[in-house]
N, C-alpha and C positions, 0 to 999 in steps of 0.2 A: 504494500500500500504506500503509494507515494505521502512526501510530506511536503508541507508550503513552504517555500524558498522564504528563508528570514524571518521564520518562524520560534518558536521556543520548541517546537517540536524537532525543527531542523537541526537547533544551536545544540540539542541535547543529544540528537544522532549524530551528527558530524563528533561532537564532541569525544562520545564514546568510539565512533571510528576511529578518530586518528590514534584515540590512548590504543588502541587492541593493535594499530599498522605498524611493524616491525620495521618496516623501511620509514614510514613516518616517527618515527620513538631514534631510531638511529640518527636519522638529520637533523633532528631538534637535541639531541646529545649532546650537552655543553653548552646551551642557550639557555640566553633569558633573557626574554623581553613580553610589554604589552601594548598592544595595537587594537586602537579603537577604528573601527569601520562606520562609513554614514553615509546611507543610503538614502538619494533623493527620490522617493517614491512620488507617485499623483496623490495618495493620499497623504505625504509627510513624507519626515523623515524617519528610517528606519533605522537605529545603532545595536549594533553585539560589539563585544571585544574579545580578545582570543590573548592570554597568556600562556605562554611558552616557558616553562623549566626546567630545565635538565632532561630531557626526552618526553617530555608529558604537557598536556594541554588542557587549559582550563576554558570552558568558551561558553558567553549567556549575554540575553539580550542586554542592551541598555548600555552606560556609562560605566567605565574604568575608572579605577579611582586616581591612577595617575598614568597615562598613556607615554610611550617611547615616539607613538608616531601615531600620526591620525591620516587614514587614506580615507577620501571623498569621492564617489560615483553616483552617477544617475544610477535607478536600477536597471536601464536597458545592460548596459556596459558590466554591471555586477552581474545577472545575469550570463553575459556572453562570458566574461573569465571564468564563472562559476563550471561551464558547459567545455570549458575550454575554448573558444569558438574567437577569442581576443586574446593575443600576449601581452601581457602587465605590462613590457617597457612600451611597447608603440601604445599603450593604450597611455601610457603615461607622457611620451612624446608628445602626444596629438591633442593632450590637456580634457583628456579622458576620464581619470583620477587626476586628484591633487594628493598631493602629498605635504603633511607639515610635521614636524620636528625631526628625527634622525634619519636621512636617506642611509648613512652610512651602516646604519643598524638594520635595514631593509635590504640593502644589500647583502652584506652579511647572512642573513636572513636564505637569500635565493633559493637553498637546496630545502630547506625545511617546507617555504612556500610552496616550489614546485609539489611539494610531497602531500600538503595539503589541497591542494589542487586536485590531485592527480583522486587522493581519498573523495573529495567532493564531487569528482566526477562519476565513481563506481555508484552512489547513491540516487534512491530512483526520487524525484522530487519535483514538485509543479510549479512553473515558474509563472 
């Protein structure tokens, strides 16, 4: 049974995904950081934040209490990265997402991303 993209239902699947994903547990190995996400919906805005420590992931909707970075999208664009269907940098190039506080921790970041990506794309969910 699919579940709603940027839902509490989703933040709590994905969640449990990536802690069980042995390749996603591996690339987040040695990290730590929190990234708030803000999704410009038609009905509002929609925010989760996703923390990362030491191979584990904590992820729920709403406001972080202190974020490393904050990336901004419409939901078409969340969406298409979600599906894989957009790469983060050209989406990021083309003023797609914003980004505000540590690109350099984003960077850094890359293989963990890619991994959760990759977990977010196995999951069946209605966009």
């Amino acid at each position: 049974m699919p579940v709603q993209f940027l839902s509490d239902e989703w933040t709590t699947e994905l969640q449990k995904r990536l802690n069980e994903s042995e390749p996603f547990r591996k690339a987040a190995s040695g990290k730590d950081a929190t990234i708030q996400n803000v999704i410009l919906t038609p009905e509002g805005e929609k925010r989760y934040w996703l923390r990362i420590s030491d191979g584990s992931v904590e992820l729920s909707a709403g406001d972080a209490e202190r974020a490393d970075a904050t990336i901004e999208q419409d939901y078409d664009t969340a969406a298409a990265l979600a599906r894989s269907e957009l790469n983060p940098v050209s989406a990021y190039m083309t003023g797609k997402i914003r980004i505000n506080g540590s690109m350099m921790l984003l960077m850094q970041l890359q293989g963990t991303l890619t991994e959760f990506a990759r977990v977010m794309q196995e999951m069946d969910v209605d966009y």
